[in-house]
N, C-alpha and C positions, 0 to 999 in steps of 0.2 A: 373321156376325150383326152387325147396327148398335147401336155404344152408346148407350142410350137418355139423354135429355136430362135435366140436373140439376134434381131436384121441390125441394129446397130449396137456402136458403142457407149458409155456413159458419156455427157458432154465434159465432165473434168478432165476424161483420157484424152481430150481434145487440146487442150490447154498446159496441162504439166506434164509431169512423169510420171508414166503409166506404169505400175509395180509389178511383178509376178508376183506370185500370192504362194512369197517365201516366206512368212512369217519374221519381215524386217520388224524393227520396233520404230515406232515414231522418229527415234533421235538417227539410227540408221535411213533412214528414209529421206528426211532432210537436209542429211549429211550428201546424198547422190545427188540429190538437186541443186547443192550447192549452197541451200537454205539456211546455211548456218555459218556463225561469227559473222552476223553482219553487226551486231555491239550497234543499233537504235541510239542515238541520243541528242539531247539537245544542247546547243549552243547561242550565246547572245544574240538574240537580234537587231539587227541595226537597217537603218533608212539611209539614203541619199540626201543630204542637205541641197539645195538653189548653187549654192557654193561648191558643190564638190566635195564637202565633205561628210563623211559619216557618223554617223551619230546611236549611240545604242539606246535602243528602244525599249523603257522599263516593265519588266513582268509579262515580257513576251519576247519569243525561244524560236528560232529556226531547230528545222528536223534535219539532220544526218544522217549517216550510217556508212560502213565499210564494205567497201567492193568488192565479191565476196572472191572474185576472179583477179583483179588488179590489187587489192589493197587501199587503193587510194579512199580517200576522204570524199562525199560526193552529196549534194541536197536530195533529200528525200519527202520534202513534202512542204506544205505553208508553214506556216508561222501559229501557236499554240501558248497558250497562259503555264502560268505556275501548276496548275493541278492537272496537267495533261503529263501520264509516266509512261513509259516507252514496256511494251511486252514485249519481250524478245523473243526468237522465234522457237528459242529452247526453252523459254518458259511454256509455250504454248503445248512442245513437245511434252513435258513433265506432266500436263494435266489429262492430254491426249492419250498418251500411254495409261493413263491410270485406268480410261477409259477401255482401255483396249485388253487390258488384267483383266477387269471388269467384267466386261460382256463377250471378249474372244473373237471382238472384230480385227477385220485383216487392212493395213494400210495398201490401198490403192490404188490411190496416186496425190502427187502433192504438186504445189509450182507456185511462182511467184505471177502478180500479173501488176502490168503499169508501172516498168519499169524498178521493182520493188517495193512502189509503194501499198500494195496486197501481196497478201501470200496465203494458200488455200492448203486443205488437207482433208482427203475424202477418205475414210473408211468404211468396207462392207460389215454387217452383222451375218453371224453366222448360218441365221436360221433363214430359212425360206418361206413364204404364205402364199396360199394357194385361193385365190379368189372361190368361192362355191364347187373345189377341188378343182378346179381347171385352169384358172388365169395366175402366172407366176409374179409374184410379188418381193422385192427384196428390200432389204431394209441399210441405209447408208447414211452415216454420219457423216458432217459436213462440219469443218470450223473456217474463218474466214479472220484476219489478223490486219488492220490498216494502221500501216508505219507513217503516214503521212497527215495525222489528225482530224481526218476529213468523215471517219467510222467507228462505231465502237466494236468491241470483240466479238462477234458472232457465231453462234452453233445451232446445229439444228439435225435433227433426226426426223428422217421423213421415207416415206415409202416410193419406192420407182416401181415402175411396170416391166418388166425383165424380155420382154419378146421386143420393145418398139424404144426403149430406156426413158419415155416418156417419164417425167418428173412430178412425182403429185403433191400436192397441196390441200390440205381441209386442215379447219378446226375441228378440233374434238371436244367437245362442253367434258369440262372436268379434269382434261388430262395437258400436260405440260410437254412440248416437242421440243421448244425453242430457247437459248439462253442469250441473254444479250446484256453485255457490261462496259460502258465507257472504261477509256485509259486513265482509271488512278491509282493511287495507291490502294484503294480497296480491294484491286481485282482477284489479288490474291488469292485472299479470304471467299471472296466470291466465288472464286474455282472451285472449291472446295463443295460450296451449296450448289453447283450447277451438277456437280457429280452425283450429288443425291436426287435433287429433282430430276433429269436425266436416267435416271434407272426408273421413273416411273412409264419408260416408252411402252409397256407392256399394258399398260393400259390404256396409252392411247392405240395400241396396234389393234386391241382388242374393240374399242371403237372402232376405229377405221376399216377392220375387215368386217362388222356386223355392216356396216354402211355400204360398203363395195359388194357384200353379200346380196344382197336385199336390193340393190341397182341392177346385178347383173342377173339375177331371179325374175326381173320387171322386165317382160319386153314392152318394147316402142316400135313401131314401124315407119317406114320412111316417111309417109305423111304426118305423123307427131310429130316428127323429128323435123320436117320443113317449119311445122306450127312453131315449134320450140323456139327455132333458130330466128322466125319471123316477131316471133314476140319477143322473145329475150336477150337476143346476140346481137344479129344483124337489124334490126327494125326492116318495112317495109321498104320494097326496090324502089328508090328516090326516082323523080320524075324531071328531066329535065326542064331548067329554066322557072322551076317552084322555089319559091324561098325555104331556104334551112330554119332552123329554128335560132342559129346564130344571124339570120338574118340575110346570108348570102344566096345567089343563085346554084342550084343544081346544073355541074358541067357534064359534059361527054365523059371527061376523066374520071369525075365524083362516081357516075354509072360504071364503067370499065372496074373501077378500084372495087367498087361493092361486087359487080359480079365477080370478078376475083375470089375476093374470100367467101362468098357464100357458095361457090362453086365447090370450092376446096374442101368446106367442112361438110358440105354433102357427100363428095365423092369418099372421105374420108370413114364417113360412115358407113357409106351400100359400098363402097369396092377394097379398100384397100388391106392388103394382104397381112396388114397389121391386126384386123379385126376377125380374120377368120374364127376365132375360135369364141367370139364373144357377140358376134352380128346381131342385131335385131332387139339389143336391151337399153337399158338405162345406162349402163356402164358403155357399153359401147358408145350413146352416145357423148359421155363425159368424157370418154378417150379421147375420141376425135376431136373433143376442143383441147384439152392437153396438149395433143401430138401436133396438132395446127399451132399451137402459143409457144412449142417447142420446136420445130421444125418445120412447119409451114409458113410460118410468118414473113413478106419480105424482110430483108436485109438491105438498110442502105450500106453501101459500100463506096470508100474510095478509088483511085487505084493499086495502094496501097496494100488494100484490108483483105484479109484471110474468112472468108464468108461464114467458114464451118466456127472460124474461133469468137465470130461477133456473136450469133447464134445460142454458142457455150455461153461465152460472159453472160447473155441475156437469161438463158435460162437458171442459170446459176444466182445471180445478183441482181436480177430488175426488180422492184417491189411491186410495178404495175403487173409482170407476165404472174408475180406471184396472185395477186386482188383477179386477173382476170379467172384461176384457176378455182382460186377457192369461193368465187361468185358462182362458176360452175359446178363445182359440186354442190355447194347448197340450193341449186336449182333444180341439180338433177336426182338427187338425193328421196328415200321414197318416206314420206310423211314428213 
């Protein structure tokens, strides 16, 4: 069977700057973005005294940094202790690239988000998997960098679905995907060990496809798949004017909202053009909650707000759309 052709794009191409796949180096890459010389650092902090006057605040630092377009001087985030040390974005490059020696991945795309206070950088890996030879799988590094003390340094190597760019999620008993280091002095050093754990993605990949194997080997039918969603996801169609279990009444709207989603991860399963080539299995139904926590989900929005780019941030950086994901595969997961 033919893998069918990618309907969308990845959600970080949504966000930054989407690269041609010129073989830039990291430090080229953030140089286009603008991502670089913004010189991170910290400065005295100081309060407002009753009186109007200022007062500096001991052992605690406002965040900076330079604009990377103006020059000027500009706040970049709250207020931070003595052991909070600034990554800068070309440190972050120097470990990125090593990675990319490494394994021969291709920079992406990279971007700042929240004003500067995040700055992202997504590379692909070269190889491609192929679900039970049919379903295309690819493989992309993520690092995530918070200038404004609010995050520690984040990386993460994880698997997307290549036809729908759905974004996956699972544990793998054994094998290490993830790196995660607050801003101190140590991080350095820590670079260093996250480069070696990190080369063991090969056996988390080698997890993850036996699991995806063995889902998309499993058929389910639509009536499992109601059972599934009735037991596991959605719980039973609430009844009007019943008390919740927080105690409140079941409205019109509570009804509308659930059929909503339970609609969607139905249809998602029996129709949608994403699933053709995987219909009727285990995997498909773990897709369709994937591609629903990725792209189905409302979006509240202001008047303001760019829907597609709330959507990216969420997929990229919620912790809950990640727990909703990997709750799903361990559910749908066969033994």
């Amino acid at each position: 069977m033919t893998t069918p052709t990618a309907t969308r794009e990845p959600a970080w191409n949504r966000l930054g700057t989407a690269l041609d796949a010129n073989g830039a180096t990291v430090g080229q890459a953030l140089k286009a973005a603008h991502l670089d010389g913004w010189n991170v650092r910290k400065i005295p902090a100081f309060g407002l005294d009753a009186d109007g006057s200022y007062l500096e605040v001991p052992d605690k630092w406002s965040i900076v940094r330079t604009n990377p377009l103006t020059g000027a001087t500009e706040p970049n985030g709250g207020v931070v202790g003595n052991d909070w040390t600034p990554v800068q974005n070309e440190e972050t490059a120097e470990f990125l690239q090593a990675v990319v020696d490494q394994s021969g991945a291709v920079v992406e795309a990279v971007g700042e988000l929240h004003g500067g206070k995040d700055m992202f950088v997504t590379m692909r890996l070269p190889e491609e998997f192929l679900v039970a030879g049919r379903d295309a799988i690819n493989l992309y590094f993520t690092a995530f960098n918070n200038h404004a003390g609010l995050r520690a340094f984040n990386a993460a190597i994880g698997p997307v679905r290549t036809f729908c760019c759905n974004q996956q999620n699972a544990i793998i008993r054994g094998a290490k995907s993830t790196f995660k280091h607050p801003h101190t002095s140590g991080i350095k050093e820590a670079f260093k060990q996250a480069r070696a754990d990190l080369a063991l993605t090969a056996k988390y990949m080698d997890g993850f496809m036996a699991e995806a194997t063995a889902m998309l080997e499993t058929p389910m039918s639509d009536t499992e798949y109601v059972e599934f969603l009735v037991a596991d996801v959605t719980g039973p169609r609430p009844v009007l004017g019943e008390r919740t279990e927080e105690g409140t009444k079941v409205t019109a709207r509570a009804i509308e909202k659930y059929d909503e989603e339970f609609g969607s991860l139905r249809r998602l399963f029996t129709d949608a053009e994403t699933q053709d080539n995987i219909r009727g299995t285990r995997w498909a139904a773990y897709q369709s909650m994937i591609e629903w926590a990725d792209w189905g989900r409302p979006v509240g929005r202001g008047k303001d707000d760019d829907q597609d780019a709330i959507r990216a941030m969420r997929t990229m950086t919620d912790p809950d759309t990640s727990r909703v994901k990997i709750a799903a595969f361990d559910l749908l997961k066969v033994g």
